[in-house]
N, C-alpha and C positions, 0 to 999 in steps of 0.2 A: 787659527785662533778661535775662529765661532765653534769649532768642533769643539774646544777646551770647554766651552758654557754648556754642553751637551754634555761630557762625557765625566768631570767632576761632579754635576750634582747625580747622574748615574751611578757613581762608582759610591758615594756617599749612602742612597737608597739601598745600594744593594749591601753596604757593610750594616745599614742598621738591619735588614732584613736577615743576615746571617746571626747577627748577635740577637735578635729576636729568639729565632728558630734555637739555637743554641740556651738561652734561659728559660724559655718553653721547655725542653728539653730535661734539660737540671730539674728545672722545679716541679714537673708532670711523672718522676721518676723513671726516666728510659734510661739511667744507667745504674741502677741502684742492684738489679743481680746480674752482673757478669757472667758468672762460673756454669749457674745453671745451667743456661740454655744450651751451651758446647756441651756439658759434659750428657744431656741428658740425649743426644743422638748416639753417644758412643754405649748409654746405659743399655742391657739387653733387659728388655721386658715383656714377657711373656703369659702375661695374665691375659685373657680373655676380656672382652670388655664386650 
């Protein structure tokens, strides 16, 4: 039973810290281009830089 007062308010910290990181996330735009980033390894690009 004392492990239950331990491991509920744990399990609670870490759902808010998921949901945190998560609307961090969203609203800091890490998902707003998808397509790009894959397809730009398969692009051949051969300009000198």
């Amino acid at each position: 039973m004392e492990t239950l007062f331990l491991l509920i308010p744990l399990s609670l910290v870490l759902v808010v810290a998921i949901a945190w990181g998560l609307w961090w996330a969203l609203r800091s735009g890490q998902y707003d281009d998808l397509e790009r980033p894959a397809q730009s390894v398969l692009l051949d690009d051969d300009r000198a830089h």
